[in-house]
N, C-alpha and C positions, 0 to 999 in steps of 0.2 A: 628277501630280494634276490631276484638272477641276479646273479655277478657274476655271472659266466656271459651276461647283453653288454657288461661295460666294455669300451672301449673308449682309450684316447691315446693316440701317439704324437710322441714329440717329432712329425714328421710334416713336409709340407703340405699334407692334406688335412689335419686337425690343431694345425698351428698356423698362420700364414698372414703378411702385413701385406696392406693399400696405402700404408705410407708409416715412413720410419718410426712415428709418433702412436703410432696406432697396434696391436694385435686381437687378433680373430680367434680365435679359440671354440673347438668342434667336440661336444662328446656325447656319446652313442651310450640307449638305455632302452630295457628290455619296451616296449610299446604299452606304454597305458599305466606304467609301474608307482614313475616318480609323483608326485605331488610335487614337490621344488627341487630345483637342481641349482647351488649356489657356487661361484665360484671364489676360493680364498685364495689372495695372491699379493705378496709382500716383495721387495728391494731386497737381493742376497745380502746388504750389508746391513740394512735395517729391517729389521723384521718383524719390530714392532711398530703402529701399530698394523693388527693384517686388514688389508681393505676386503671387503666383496664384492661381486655383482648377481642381483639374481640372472640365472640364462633361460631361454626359452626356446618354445622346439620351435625348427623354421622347417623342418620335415621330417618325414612319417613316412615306413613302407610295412608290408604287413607284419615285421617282425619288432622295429625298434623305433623310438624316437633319436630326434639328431637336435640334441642340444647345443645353441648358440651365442655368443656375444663376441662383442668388440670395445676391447679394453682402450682405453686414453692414458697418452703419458705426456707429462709437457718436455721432454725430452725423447733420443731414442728408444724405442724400448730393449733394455739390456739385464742381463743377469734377474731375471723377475722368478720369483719360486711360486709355486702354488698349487693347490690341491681342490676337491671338489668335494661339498659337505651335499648327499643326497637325502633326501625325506621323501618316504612312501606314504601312499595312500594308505596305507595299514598305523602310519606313523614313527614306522622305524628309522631312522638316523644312523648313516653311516659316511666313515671319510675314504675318500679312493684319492690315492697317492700312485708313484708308480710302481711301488714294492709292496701298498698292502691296500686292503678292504677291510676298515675298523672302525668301532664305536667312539673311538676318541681320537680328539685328534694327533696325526702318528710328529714323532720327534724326528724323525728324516725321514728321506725317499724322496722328495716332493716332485715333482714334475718342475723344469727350470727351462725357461729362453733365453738364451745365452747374448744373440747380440741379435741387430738386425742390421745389418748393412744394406747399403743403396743398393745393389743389385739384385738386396732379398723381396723387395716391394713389388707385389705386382700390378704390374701395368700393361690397360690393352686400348687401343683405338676407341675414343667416347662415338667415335662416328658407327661404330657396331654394332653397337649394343641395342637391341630390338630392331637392327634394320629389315626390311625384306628383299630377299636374294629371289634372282633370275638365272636360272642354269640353262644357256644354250650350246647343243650340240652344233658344232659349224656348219656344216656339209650341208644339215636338213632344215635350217630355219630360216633363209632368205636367200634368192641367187639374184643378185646386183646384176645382168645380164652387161652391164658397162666394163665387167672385169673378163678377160680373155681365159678358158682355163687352158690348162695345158694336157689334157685328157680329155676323150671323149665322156658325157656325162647321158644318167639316165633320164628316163622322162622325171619331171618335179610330178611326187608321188605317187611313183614308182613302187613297188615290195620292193623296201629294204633288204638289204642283206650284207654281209660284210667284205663283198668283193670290190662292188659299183659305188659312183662317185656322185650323187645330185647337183653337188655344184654349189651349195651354199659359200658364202663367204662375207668378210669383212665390211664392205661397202653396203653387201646385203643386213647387213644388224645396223649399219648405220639408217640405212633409211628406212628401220621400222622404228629408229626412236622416240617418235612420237607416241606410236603404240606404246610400247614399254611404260613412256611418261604417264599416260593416260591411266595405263593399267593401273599405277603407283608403286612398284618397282623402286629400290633404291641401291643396289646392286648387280651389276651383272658377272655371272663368273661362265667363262669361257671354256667349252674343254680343248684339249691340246690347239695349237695355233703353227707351232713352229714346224718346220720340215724334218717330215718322219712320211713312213710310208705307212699304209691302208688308208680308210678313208675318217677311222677314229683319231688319227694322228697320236698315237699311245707309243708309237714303234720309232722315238726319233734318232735323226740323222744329225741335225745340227740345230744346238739351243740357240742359239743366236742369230737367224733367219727367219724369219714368216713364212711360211710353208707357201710356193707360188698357188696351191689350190686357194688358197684364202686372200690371197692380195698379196701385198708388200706393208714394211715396215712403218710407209710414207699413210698408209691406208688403217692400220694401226693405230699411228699417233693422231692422227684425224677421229677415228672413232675415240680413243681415250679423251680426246679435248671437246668434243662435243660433248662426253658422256658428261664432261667435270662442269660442262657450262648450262646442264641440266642438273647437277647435283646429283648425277647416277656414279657412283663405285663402279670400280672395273677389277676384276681378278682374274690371274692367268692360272692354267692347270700345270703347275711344276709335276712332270714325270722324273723323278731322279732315282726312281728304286732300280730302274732297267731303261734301256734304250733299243735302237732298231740293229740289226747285223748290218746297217749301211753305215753306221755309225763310225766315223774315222778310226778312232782308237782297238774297236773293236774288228775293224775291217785289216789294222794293223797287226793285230792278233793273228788271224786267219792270214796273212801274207808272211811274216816273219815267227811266228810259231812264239817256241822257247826263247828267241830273241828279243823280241817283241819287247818295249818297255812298258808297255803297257799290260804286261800278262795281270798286273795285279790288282790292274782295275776291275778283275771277274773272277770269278770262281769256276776255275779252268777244273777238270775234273780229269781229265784225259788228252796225251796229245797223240798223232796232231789232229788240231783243233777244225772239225768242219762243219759244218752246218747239222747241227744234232744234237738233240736234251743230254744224249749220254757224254759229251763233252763238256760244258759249262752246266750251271748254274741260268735256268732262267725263270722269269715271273708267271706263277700258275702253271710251269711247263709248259710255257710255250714257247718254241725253240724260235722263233723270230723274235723274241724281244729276252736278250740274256740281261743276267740279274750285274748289277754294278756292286762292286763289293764297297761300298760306302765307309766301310770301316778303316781304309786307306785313306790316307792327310792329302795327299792331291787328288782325289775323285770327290774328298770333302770339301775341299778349298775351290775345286771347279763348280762346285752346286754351288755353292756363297757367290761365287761370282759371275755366275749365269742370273742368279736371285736379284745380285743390287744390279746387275745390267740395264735391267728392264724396272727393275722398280727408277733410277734413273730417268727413263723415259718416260715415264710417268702412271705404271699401273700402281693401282693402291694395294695391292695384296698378292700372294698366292694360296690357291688351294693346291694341295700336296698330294699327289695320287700316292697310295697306299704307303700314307706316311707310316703306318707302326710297323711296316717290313723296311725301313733305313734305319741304320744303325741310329739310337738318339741320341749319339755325341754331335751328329749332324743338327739335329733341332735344339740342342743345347747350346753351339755355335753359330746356330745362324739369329737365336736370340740375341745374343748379344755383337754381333758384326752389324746382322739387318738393326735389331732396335738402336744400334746407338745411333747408324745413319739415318735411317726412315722410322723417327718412333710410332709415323701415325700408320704403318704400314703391320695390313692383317696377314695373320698365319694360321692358315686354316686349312686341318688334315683330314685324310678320310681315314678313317677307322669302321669297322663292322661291329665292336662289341667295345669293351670296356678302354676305354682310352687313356685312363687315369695316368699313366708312366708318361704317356706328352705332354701331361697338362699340369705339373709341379707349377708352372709359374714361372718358368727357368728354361720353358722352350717353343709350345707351340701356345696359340690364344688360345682356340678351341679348336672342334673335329665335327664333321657330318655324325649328324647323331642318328645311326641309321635305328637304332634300338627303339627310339622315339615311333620311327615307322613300323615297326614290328607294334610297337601298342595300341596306334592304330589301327592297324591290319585285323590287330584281335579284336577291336570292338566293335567296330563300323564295320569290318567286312566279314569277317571270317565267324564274329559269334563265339571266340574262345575264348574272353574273359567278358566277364558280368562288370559294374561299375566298381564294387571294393575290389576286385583282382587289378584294375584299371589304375586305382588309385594307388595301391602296393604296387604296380611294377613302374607308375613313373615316379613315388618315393625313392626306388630303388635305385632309378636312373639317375635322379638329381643328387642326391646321395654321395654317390661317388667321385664327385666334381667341389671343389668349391663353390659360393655361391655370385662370386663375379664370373665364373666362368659359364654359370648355367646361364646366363643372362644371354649369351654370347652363340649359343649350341645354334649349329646350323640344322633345324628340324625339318626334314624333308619328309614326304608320303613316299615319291618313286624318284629312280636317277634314269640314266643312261643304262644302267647296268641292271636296273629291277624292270617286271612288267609295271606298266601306269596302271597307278591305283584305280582307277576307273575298270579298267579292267579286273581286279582281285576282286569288284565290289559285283562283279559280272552285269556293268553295264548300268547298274542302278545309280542314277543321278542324285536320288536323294542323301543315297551312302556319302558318296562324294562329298555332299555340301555340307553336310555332316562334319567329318574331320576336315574338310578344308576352315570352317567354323572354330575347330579346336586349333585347328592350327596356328590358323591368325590372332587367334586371342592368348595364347600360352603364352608360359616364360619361354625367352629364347629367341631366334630368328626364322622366320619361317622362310621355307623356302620353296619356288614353283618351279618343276621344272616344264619348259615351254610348251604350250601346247593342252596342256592339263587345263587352262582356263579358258577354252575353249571347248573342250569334251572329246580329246585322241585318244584312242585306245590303242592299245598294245602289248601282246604279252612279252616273253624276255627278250632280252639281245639273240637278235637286231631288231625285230621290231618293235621294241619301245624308242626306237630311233626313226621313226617316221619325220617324213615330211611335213611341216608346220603349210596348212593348208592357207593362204592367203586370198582364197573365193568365200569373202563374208556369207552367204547362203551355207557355208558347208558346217558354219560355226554354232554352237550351241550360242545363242546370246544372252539367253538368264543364266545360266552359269558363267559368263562373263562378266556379268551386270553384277552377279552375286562375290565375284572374286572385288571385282573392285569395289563393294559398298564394303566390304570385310578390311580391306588394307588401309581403305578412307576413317572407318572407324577407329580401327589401330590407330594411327596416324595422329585422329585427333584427343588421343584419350593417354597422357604421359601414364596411367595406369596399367596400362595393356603393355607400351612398349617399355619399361622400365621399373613395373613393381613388381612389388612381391606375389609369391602365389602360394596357395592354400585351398585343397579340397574341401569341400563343405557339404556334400551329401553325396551318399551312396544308398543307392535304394534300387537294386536288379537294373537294369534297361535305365535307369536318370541316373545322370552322373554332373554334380555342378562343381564349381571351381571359382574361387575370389580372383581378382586382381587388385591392388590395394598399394597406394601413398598416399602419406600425411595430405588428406584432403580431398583424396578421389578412393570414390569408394563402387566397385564392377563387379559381378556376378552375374557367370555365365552358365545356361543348363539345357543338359542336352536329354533328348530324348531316343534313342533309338529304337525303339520297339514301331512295329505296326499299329498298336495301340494307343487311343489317348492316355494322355496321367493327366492329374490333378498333383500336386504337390506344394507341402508348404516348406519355403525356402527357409533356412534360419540367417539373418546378416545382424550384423556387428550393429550397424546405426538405422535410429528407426525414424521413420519418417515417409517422403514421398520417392519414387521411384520411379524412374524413366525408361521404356522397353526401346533400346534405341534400334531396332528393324520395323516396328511399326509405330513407334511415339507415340504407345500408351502410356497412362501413369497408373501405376501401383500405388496402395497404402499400408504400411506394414498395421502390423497386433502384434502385442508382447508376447514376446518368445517361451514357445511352449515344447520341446522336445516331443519329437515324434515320430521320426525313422531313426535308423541307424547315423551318426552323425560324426562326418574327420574333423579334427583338428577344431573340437570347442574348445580345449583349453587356451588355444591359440586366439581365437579369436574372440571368446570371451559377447559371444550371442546374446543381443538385446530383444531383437524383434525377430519378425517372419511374414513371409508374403506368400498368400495364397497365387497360385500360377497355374493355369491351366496351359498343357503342353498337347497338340496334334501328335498323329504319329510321326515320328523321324521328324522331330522339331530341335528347334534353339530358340531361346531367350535371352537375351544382353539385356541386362538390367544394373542402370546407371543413379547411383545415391544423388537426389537432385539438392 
């Protein structure tokens, strides 16, 4: 046996309760190794006798499986010992405790959960989970011409750049809610709102204002109540890692220097203090937006109460610009200030890579899971993973989250900050429809950001910050057509947005994937090559099958192993369906 693949720590990632009564329990094994993986776990005062549970893998990357269960207690669960009896395919039998790897079962060591207290539970918004998010940039996606700006603006679709102002604003998002509706849409998240300077609002001045480019607060609470009277989520972009130098406190700085009570709201490096990286501390170096030192109890206590201000008025969440550069005592306290007043209210960070340190349970829900976009970048666009490297790096990704939290990942292609994917695909619409296909139908939340379901193109900042064209002729409309039958389907299949996933073939260029609850049973398979395939599917239940993009029906034949094949153990394959795939195709294939 590897025993150098096990792993389990008594830590919030491979230990962790959804409610006091309950524990999760996670452990990692070389991939393909065990045959059973049981878990023994007894009452520190009683110890006799020991219960089990068999566990099973809930995911796979190209290295390990991730073995899982969820133990029941009819009390909290407290003081519980236990250890894990492994059996290989070869038949060999071994106990892992936390002190040894042996044949018998050991006399201490064991691995123990000591208590679970009410704050150890996690808990996030039911309203998120598989929702689909809308990312509008302010400036470029509607100008309300009813609201006066206070700046001259450029022509609407104009070349972006990071000087000039289009003029988009609040009123303007209100009156495309119907759009949105249509689209199916069930979140929108806003970037900056409040008054800061350029035309990203990233550089603010004061949190507690509406920046007069976008309206007023009046104009605000009017979009949030329409949005709730359509059942659309609203999220605000909390910038708290940095601010703009017009910033009060900051501008107090630069007036009173050393005096300043404020000096330790920043990471003053040099006085006196003028406009310049070699002075402060700021985000990315860039000397207009210095870094707040977050690690101070009153810059911390000002973001908590910037947060419940506006949750107050009635946004349901924030997303968090570059949550993992604030200090996480900050998302550790704003866990428990914001949940205890707004439990139903989401917290949702960006992060670029591994996010795990916010997401214990104990701070943020989830994070932009830009990783997810790098996966598809390699396979739809770029050609640098085949389907098993596909299926290894989003093992990899889910992996490192618990599995209420994967539910939750905000799964984007492009933001504000990357070129649109359309563009990475260099223009090729089929690419496109492609991952926009994976995307709707994964675990997690997908998310559009505006304009994409139309067909804009863009490479980096600034021009993936284009102008949202509202001349219907300029629109791609079967990629529209194609966005909203994908979010409809979602929608109506609690499989897609709330169950389980599980890869089920990998075979070069065909890459398929389950979706799966007690009673709905989905398999999705993508084709990316130029080439036709033929392939036969292998699924769990045999019978007839529903193609729901053109409502044909399939018949399965008894499962016969014949490519390469994830997660049979998992799935424990009865039948299989012959499927003929075009090139650059998808199939959604629904257990009738």
């Amino acid at each position: 046996m590897n025993v150098q693949a096990l792993q389990h720590r008594m830590s919030p990632w491979d230990t962790y309760s959804l409610a006091r009564d309950q524990l999760t329990i996670r452990m990692r094994a070389a991939r393909g190794e065990l045959e059973h993986c049981t878990i023994l776990y007894w009452p520190r005062n009683a110890p006799q006798p020991i219960n089990t549970m068999e566990m099973s893998v809930v995911l796979q990357d190209d290295l390990f499986d991730y073995y899982e269960t969820t133990l029941h207690f009819s009390t909290a669960a407290s003081y519980i010992k236990y250890c894990f009896l492994l059996q290989t395919k070869q038949g060999e039998r071994l106990y892992y405790s936390s002190t040894s790897i042996q044949p018998k079962l050991p006399s201490d060591g064991y691995f123990e959960h000591l208590y679970t207290n009410a704050g150890d539970v996690i808990t996030t918004p039911a309203w998120a989970k598989g929702i689909v998010y809308y990312q509008i940039f302010v400036d470029r996606f509607n100008r309300d011409p009813k609201h006066t700006p206070k700046r001259e603006l450029q022509n609407w679709g104009a070349k972006p750049d990071r000087e000039h102002y289009m003029g988009g604003n609040l009123k303007g998002i209100l009156g495309q809610l119907d759009y949105l509706e249509k689209l199916g849409v069930g979140c929108l998240y806003l970037t900056p709102i409040f008054e800061a300077d350029f035309n990203h609002k990233y550089a603010t001045i004061n949190y507690y204002e509406v920046d007069p480019d976008f309206g007023t607060k009046e104009d605000l609470v009017a979009l949030i109540k329409e949005c709730h009277r359509r059942d659309i989520r609203i999220l605000l972009d909390g910038v708290f890692n940095h601010c703009g130098i017009d910033f009060p406190p900051f501008k107090d700085v630069l007036q009173n220097q050393q005096d300043s009570k404020y000096t330790d709201w920043f990471y003053i490096k040099k006085y006196p203090v003028t406009i310049s990286e070699e002075c402060y501390e700021c985000v990315g170096d860039y000397l207009y937006m210095p870094k707040l030192n977050t690690s101070n109890r009153e810059v911390r206590q000002y973001i908590l109460d910037i947060m419940k201000h506006w949750l107050t008025v009635g946004i349901d969440g924030w997303r968090l610009d570059v949550a993992d550069e604030v200090d996480y005592s900050v998302w550790e306290y704003a866990h428990v200030e914001i949940k205890d007043a707004f439990p139903d209210a989401l917290l949702l960070g960006e992060s670029w890579g591994d996010a795990g340190k916010m997401l214990s349970g104990r701070q943020l829900d989830t994070v932009m899971n830009y990783l997810f976009r790098d996966a598809m970048l390699g396979f739809f666009a770029h050609d640098t993973l085949d389907a098993t490297g596909l299926a290894a790096r989003l093992g990899s990704i889910l992996s490192r989250y618990h599995s209420v939290t994967n539910h939750l990942l905000y799964n984007l292609l492009d933001s504000h900050d990357t070129p649109r994917f359309l563009t990475e695909c260099e223009g090729n619409i089929d690419c496109l429809k492609l991952a926009v296909a994976f995307q709707m139908l994964y675990l997690g939340c997908p998310a559009v950001y505006y304009g994409d379901e139309i067909g804009i193109l863009g490479e980096n900042d600034p021009d993936s910050r284009r102008c949202m064209p509202w001349t219907k002729s300029k629109w791609n409309k079967p990629l529209l057509d194609w966005y909203r039958q994908l979010i409809r389907i979602r929608k109506e299949n609690i499989a897609i947005q709330e169950g389980a996933f599980y890869t089920v073939l990998c075979q070069g260029d065909v890459y398929a994937f389950a979706r799966t609850v007690p009673g709905q049973e989905i398999y999705i398979v993508f084709n990316r090559s130029s080439s036709a395939q033929i392939v036969s599917l292998p699924v769990k239940t045999q019978g007839e099958y529903r193609e729901l993009l053109t409502d044909y029906v399939l018949q399965t034949k008894p499962f016969i192993p014949e490519n390469k094949i994830d997660d049979q153990e998992i799935l424990n394959y009865s039948g299989s369906v012959k499927i003929p795939l075009h090139a650059m195709d998808v199939k959604i294939l629904k257990h009738m």
